[in-house]
Each structure stands twice: as C-alpha cells, then as structure tokens.
PyMOL Python script that loads the backbone (N, CA, C, O; Angstrom):
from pymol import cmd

cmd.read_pdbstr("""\
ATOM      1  N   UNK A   1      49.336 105.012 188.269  1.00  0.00           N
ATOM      2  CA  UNK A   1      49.473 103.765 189.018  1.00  0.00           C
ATOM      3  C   UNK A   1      49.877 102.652 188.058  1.00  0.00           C
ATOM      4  O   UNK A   1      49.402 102.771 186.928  1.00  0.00           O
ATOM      5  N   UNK A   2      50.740 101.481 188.300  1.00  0.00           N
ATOM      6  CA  UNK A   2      51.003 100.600 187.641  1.00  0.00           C
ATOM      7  C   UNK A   2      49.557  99.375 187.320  1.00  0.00           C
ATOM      8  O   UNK A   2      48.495  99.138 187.896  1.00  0.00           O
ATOM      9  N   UNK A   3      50.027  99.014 186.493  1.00  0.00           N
ATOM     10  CA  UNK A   3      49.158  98.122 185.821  1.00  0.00           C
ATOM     11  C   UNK A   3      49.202  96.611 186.622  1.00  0.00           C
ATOM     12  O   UNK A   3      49.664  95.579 186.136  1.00  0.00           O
ATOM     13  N   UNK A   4      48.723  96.730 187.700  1.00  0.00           N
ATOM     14  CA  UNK A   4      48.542  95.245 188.856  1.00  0.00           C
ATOM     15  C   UNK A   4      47.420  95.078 189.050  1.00  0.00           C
ATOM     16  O   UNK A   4      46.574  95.960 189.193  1.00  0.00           O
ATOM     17  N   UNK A   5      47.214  93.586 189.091  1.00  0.00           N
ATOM     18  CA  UNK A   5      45.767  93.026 189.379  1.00  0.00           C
ATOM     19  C   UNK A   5      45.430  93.202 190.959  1.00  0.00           C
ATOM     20  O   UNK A   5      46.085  92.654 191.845  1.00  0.00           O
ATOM     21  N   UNK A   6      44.638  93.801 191.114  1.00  0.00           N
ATOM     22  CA  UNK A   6      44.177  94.220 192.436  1.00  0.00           C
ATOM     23  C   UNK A   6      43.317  93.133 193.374  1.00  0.00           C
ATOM     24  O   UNK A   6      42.710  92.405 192.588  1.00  0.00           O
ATOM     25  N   UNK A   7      43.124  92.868 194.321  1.00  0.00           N
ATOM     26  CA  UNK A   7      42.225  92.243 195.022  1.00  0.00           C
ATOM     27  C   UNK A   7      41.177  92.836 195.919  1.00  0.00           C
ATOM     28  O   UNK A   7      41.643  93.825 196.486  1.00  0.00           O
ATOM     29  N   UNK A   8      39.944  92.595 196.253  1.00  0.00           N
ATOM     30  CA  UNK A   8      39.595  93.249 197.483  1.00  0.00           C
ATOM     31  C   UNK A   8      39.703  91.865 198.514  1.00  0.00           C
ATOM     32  O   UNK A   8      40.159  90.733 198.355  1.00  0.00           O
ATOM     33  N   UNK A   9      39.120  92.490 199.505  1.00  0.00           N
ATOM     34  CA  UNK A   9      39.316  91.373 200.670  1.00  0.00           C
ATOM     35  C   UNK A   9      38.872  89.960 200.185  1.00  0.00           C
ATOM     36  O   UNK A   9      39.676  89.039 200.037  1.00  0.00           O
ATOM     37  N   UNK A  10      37.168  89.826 199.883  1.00  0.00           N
ATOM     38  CA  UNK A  10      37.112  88.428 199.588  1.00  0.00           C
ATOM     39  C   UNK A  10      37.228  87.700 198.394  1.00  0.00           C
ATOM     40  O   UNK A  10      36.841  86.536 198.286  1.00  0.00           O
ATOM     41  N   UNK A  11      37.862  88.492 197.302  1.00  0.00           N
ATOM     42  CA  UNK A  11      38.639  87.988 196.339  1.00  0.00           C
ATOM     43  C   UNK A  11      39.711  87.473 196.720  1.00  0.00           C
ATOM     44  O   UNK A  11      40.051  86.385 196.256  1.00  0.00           O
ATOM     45  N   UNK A  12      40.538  88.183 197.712  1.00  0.00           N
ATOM     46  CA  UNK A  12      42.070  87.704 197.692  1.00  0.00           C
ATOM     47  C   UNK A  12      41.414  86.103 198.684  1.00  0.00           C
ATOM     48  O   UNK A  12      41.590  84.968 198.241  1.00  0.00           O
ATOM     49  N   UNK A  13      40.923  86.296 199.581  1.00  0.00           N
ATOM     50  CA  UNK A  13      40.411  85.397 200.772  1.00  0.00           C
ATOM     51  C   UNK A  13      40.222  83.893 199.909  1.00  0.00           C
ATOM     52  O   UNK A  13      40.735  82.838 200.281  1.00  0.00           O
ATOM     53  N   UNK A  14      39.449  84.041 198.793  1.00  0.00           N
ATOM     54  CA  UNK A  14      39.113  83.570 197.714  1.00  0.00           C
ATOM     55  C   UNK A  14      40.173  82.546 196.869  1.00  0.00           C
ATOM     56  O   UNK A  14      40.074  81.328 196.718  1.00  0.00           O
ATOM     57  N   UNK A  15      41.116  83.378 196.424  1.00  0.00           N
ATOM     58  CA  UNK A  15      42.690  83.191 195.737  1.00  0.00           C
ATOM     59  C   UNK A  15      43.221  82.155 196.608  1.00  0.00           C
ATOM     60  O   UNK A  15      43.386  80.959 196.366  1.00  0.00           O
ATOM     61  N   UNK A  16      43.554  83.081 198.079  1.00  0.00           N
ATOM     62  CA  UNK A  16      44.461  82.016 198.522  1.00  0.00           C
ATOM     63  C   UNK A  16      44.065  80.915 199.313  1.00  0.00           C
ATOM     64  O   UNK A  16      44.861  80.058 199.698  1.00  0.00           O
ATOM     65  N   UNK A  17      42.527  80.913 199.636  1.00  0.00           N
ATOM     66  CA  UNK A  17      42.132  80.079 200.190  1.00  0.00           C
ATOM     67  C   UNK A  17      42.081  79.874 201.482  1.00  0.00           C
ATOM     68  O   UNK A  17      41.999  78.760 201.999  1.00  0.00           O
ATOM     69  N   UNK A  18      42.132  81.060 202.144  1.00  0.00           N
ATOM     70  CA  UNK A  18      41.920  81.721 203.604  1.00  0.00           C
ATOM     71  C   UNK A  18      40.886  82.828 203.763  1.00  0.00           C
ATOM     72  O   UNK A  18      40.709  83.743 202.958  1.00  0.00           O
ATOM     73  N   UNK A  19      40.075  82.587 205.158  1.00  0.00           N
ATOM     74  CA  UNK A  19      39.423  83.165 205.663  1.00  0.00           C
ATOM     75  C   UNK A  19      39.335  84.872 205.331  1.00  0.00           C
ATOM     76  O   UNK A  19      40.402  85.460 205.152  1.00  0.00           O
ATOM     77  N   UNK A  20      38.582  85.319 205.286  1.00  0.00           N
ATOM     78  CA  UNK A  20      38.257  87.140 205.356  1.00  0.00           C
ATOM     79  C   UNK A  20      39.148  87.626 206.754  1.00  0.00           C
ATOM     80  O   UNK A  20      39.975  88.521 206.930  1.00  0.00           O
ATOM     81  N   UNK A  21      38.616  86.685 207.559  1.00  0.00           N
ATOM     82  CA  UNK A  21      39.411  87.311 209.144  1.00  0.00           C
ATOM     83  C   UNK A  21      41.251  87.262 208.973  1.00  0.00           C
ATOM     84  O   UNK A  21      42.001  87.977 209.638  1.00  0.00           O
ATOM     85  N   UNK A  22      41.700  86.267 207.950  1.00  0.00           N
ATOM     86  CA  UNK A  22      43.166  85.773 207.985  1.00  0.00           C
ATOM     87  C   UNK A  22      43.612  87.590 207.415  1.00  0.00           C
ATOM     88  O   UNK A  22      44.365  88.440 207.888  1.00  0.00           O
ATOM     89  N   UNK A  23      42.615  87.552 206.082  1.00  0.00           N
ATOM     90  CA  UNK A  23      43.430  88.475 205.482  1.00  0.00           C
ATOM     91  C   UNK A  23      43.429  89.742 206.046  1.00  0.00           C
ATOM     92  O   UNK A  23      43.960  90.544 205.278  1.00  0.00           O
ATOM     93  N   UNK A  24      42.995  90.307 207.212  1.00  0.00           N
ATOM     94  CA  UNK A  24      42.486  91.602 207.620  1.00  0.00           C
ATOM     95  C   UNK A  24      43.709  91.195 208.506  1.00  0.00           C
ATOM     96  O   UNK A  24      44.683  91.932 208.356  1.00  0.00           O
ATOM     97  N   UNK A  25      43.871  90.061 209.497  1.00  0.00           N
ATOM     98  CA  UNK A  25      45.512  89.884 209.992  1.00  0.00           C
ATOM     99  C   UNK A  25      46.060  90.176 209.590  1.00  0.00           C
ATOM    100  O   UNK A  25      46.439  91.306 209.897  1.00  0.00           O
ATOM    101  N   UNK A  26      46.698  89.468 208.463  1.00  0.00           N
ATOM    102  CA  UNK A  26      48.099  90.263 207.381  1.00  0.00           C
ATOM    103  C   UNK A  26      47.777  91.280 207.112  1.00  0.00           C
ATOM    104  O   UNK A  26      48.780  91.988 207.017  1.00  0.00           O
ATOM    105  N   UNK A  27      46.502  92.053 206.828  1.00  0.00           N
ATOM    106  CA  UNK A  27      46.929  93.683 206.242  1.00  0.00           C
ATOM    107  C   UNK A  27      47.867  94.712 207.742  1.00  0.00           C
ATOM    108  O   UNK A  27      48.778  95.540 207.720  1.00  0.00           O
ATOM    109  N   UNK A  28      46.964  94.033 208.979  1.00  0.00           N
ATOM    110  CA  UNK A  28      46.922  94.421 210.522  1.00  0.00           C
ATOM    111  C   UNK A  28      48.171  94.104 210.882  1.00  0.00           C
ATOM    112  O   UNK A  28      48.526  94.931 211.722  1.00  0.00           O
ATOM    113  N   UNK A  29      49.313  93.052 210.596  1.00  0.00           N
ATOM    114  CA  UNK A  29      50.572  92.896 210.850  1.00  0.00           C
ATOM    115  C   UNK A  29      51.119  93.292 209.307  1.00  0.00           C
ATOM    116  O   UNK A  29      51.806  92.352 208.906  1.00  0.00           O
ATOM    117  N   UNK A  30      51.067  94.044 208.612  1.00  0.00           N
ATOM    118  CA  UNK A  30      52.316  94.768 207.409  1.00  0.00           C
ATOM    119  C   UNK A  30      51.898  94.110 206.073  1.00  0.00           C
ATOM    120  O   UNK A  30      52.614  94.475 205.141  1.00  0.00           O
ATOM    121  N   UNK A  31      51.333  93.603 205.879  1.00  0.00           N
ATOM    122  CA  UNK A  31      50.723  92.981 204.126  1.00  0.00           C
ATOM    123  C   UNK A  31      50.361  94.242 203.950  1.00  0.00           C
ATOM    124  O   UNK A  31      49.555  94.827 204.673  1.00  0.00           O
ATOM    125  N   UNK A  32      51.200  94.948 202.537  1.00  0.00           N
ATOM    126  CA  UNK A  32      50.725  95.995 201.999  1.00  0.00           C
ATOM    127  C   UNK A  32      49.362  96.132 201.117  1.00  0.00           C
ATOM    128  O   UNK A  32      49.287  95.459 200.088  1.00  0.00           O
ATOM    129  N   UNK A  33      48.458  96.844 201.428  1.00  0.00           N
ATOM    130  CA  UNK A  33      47.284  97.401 200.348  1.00  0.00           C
ATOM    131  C   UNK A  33      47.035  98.576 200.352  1.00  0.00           C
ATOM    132  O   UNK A  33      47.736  99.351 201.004  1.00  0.00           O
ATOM    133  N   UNK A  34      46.298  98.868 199.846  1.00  0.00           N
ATOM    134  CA  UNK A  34      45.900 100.580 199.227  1.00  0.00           C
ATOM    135  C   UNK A  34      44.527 100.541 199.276  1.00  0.00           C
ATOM    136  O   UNK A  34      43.822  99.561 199.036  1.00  0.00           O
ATOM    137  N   UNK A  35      44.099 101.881 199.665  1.00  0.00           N
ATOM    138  CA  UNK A  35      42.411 101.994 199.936  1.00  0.00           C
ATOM    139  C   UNK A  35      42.024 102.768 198.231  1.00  0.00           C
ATOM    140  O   UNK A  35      43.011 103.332 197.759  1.00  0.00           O
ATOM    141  N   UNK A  36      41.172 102.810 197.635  1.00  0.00           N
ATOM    142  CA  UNK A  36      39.974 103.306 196.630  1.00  0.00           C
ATOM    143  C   UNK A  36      39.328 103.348 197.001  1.00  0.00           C
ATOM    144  O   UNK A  36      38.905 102.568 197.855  1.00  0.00           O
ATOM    145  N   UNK A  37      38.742 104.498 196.495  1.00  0.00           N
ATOM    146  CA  UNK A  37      37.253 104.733 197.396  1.00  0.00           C
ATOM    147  C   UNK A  37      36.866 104.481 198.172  1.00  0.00           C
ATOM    148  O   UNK A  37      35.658 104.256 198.242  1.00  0.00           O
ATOM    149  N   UNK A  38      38.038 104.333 199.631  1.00  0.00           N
ATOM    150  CA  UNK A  38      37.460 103.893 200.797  1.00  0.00           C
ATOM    151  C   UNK A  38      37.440 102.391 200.691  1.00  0.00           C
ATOM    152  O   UNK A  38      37.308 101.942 201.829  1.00  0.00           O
ATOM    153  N   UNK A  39      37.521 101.381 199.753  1.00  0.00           N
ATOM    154  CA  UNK A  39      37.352 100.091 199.891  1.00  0.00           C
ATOM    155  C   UNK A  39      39.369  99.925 200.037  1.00  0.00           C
ATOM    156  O   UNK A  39      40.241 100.727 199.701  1.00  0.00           O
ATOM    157  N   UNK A  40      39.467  98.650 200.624  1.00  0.00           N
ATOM    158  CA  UNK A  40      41.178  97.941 200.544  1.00  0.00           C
ATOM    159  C   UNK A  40      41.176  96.538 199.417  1.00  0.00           C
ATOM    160  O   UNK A  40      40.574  95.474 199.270  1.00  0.00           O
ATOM    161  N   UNK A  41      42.215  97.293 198.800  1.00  0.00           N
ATOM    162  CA  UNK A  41      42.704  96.319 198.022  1.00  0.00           C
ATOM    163  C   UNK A  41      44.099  95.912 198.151  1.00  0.00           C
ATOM    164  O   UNK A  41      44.995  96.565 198.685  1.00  0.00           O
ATOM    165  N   UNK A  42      44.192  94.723 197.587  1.00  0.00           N
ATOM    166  CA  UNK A  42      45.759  93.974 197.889  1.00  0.00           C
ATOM    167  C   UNK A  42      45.914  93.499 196.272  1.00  0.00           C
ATOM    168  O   UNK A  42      45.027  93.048 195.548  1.00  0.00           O
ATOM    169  N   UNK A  43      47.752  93.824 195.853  1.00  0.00           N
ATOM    170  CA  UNK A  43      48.138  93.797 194.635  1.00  0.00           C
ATOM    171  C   UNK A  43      48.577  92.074 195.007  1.00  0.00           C
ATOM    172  O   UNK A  43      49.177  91.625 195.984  1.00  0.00           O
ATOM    173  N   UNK A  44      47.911  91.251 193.595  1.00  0.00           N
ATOM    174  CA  UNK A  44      48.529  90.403 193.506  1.00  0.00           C
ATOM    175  C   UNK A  44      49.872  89.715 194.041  1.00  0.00           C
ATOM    176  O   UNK A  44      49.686  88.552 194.397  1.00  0.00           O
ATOM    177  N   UNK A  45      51.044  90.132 194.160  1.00  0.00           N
ATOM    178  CA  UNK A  45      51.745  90.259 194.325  1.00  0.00           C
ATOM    179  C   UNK A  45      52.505  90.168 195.744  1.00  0.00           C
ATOM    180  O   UNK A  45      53.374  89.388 196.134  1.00  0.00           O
ATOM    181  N   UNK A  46      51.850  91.264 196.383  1.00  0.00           N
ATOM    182  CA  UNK A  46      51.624  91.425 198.199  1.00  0.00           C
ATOM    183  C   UNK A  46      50.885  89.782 198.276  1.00  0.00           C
ATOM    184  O   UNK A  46      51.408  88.953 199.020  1.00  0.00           O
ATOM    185  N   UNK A  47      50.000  89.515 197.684  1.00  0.00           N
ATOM    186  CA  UNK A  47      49.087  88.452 198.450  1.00  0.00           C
ATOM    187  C   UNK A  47      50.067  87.570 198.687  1.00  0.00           C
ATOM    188  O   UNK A  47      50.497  87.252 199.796  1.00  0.00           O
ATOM    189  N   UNK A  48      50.564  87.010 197.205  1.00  0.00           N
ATOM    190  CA  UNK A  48      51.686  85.705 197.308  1.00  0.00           C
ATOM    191  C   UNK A  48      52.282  85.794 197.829  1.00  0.00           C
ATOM    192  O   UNK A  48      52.301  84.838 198.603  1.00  0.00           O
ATOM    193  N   UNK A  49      53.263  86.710 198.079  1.00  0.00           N
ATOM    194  CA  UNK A  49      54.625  86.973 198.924  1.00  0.00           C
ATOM    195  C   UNK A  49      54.072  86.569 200.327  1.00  0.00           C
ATOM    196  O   UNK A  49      54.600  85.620 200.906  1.00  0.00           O
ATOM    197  N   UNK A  50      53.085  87.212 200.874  1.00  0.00           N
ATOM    198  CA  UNK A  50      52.659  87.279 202.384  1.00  0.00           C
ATOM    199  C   UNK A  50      52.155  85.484 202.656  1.00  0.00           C
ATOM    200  O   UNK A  50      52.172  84.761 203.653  1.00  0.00           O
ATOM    201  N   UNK A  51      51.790  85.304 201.411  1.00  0.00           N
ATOM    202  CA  UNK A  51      51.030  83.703 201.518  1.00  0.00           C
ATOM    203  C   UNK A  51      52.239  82.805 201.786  1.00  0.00           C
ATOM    204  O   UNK A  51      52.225  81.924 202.646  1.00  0.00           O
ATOM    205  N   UNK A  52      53.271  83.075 201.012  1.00  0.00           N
ATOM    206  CA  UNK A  52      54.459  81.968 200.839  1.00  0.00           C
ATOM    207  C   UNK A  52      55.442  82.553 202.174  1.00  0.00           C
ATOM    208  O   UNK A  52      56.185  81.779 202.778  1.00  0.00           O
ATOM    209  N   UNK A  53      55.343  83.871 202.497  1.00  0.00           N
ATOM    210  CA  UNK A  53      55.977  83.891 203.806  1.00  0.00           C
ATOM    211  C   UNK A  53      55.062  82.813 205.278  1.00  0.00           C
ATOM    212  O   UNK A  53      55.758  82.196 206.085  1.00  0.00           O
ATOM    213  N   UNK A  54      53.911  82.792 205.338  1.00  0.00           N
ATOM    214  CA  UNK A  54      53.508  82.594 205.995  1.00  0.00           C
ATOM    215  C   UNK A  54      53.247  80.629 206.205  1.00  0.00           C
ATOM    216  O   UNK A  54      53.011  79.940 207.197  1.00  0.00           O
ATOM    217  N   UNK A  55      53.458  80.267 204.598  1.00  0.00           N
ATOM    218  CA  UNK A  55      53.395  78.867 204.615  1.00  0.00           C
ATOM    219  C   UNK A  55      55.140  78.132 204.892  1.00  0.00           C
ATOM    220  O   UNK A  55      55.380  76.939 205.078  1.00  0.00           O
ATOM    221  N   UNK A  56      56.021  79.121 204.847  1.00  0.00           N
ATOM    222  CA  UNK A  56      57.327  78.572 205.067  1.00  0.00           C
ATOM    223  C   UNK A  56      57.704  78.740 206.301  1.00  0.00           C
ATOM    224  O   UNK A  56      58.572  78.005 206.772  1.00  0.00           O
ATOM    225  N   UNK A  57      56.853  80.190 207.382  1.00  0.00           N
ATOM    226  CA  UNK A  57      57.582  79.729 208.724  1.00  0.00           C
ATOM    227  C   UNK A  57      56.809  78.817 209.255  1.00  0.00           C
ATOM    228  O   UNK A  57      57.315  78.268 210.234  1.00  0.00           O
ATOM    229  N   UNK A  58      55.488  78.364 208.884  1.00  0.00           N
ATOM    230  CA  UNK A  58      55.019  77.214 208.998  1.00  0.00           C
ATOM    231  C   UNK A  58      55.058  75.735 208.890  1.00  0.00           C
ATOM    232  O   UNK A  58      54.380  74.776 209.258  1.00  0.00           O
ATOM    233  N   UNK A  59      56.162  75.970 208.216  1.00  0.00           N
ATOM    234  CA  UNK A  59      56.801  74.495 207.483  1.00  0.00           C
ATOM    235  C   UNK A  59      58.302  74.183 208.637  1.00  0.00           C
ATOM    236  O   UNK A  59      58.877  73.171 209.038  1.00  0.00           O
ATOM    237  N   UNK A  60      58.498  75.882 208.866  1.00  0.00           N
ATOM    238  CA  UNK A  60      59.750  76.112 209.717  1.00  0.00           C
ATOM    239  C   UNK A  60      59.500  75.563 210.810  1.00  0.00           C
ATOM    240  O   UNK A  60      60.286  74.640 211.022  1.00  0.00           O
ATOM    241  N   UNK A  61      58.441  75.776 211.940  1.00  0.00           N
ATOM    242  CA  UNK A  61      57.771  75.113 212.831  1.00  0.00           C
ATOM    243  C   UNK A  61      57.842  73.743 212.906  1.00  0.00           C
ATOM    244  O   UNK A  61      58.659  73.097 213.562  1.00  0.00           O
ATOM    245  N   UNK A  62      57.151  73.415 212.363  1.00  0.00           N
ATOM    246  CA  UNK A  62      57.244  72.195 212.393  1.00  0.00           C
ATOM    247  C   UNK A  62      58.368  71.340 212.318  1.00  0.00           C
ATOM    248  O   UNK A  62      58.678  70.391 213.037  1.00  0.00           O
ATOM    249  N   UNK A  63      59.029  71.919 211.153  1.00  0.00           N
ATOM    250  CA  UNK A  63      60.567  70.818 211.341  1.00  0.00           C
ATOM    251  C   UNK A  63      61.141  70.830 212.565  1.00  0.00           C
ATOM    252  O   UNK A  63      61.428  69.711 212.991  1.00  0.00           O
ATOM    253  N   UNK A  64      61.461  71.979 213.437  1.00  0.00           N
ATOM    254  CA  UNK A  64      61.818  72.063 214.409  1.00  0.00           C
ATOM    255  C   UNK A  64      61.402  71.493 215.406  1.00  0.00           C
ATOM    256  O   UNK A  64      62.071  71.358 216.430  1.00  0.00           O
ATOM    257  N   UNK A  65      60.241  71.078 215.250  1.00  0.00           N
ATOM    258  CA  UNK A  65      59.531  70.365 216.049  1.00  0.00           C
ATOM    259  C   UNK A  65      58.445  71.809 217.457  1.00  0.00           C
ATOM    260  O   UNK A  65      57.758  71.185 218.266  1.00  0.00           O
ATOM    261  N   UNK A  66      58.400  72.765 217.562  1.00  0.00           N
ATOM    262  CA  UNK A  66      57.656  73.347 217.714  1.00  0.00           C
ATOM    263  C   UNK A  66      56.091  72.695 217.661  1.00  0.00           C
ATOM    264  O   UNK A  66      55.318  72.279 216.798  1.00  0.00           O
ATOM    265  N   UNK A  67      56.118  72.903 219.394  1.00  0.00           N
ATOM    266  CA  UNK A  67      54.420  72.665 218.990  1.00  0.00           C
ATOM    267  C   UNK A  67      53.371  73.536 219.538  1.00  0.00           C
ATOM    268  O   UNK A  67      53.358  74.177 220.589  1.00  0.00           O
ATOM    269  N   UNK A  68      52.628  73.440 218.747  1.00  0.00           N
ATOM    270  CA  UNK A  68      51.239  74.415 218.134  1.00  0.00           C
ATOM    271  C   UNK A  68      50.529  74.907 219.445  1.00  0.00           C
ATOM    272  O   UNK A  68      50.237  74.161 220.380  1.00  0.00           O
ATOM    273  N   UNK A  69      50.271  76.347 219.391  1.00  0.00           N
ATOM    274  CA  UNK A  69      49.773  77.065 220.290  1.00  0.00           C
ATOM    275  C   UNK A  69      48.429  76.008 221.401  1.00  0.00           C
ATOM    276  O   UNK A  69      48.311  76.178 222.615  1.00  0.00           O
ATOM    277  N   UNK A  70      47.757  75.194 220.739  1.00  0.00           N
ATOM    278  CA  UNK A  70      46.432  74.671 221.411  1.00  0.00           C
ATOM    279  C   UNK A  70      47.703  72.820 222.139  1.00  0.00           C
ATOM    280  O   UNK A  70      47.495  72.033 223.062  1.00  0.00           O
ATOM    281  N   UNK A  71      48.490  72.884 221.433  1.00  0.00           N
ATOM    282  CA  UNK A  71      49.320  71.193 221.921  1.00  0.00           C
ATOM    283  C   UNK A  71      49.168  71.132 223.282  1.00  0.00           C
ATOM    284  O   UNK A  71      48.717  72.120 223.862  1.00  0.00           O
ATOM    285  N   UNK A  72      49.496  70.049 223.953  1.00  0.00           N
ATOM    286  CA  UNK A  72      49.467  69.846 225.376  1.00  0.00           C
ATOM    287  C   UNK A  72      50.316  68.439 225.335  1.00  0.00           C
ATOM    288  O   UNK A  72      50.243  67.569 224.467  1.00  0.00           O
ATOM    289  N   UNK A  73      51.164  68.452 226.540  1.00  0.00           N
ATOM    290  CA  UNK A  73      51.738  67.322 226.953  1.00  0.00           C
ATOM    291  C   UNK A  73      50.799  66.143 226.900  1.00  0.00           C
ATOM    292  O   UNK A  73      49.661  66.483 227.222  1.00  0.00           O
ATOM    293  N   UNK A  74      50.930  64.663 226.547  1.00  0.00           N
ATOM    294  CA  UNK A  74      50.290  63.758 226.852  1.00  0.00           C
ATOM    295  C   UNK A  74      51.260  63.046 228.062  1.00  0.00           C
ATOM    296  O   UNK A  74      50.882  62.023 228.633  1.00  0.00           O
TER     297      UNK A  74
END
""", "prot")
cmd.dss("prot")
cmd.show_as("cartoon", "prot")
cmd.util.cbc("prot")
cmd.orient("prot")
C-alpha cells in the first residue's frame, strides 16, 4: 500500500470541520475509503478533493442565485 495519511471517520470530521453524519454522506455518495480491520478510513487526499468539490458547487449555487432547499418566498 502507498504511503498516505489515513483518516478514520472522526479524524477526518475533525480536519475538515464537518459533522461525523457529513462524512458517512460523502463516503454513501462516492468519496473513496478503504476498510482495515473492519474500521473506514479516508486517504488524505479523497478528503480534500471531496471537501473542495463540495465547497465550489456551493459557491456555484449561490452565484446563480439558487435558493437553498429550507428558502421560501417572502
């Protein structure tokens, strides 16, 4: 196996500064990890990518003016 800093769930949760529940999403929609001993870990690497995908269609949203699942007409 290559030499990558591994995460488990509430390390990475930790890192990027999202919830335990966020990161079990991204593994649940395609964020790659690998099980050991039965535990999941996420390579450095996967985390950022999935983090910076997720903060740019977010940024995408918004410019567009898209509004947010809970918005309501005033």
């Amino acid at each position: 196996m290559e030499d990558r800093e591994l995460y488990d769930i509430r390390s990475a949760s930790r890192r990027v500064h999202r919830s335990r529940m966020t990161i079990y999403n991204w593994m649940n929609h395609g964020m790659p990890y690998q099980r050991i001993g039965g535990r999941r870990y996420i390579a450095h690497d996967d985390l950022l990518a999935t983090l910076r995908t997720k903060l740019i269609g977010h940024r995408q949203q918004r410019s567009t003016g898209r509004a947010g699942r809970f918005s309501s007409p005033v």
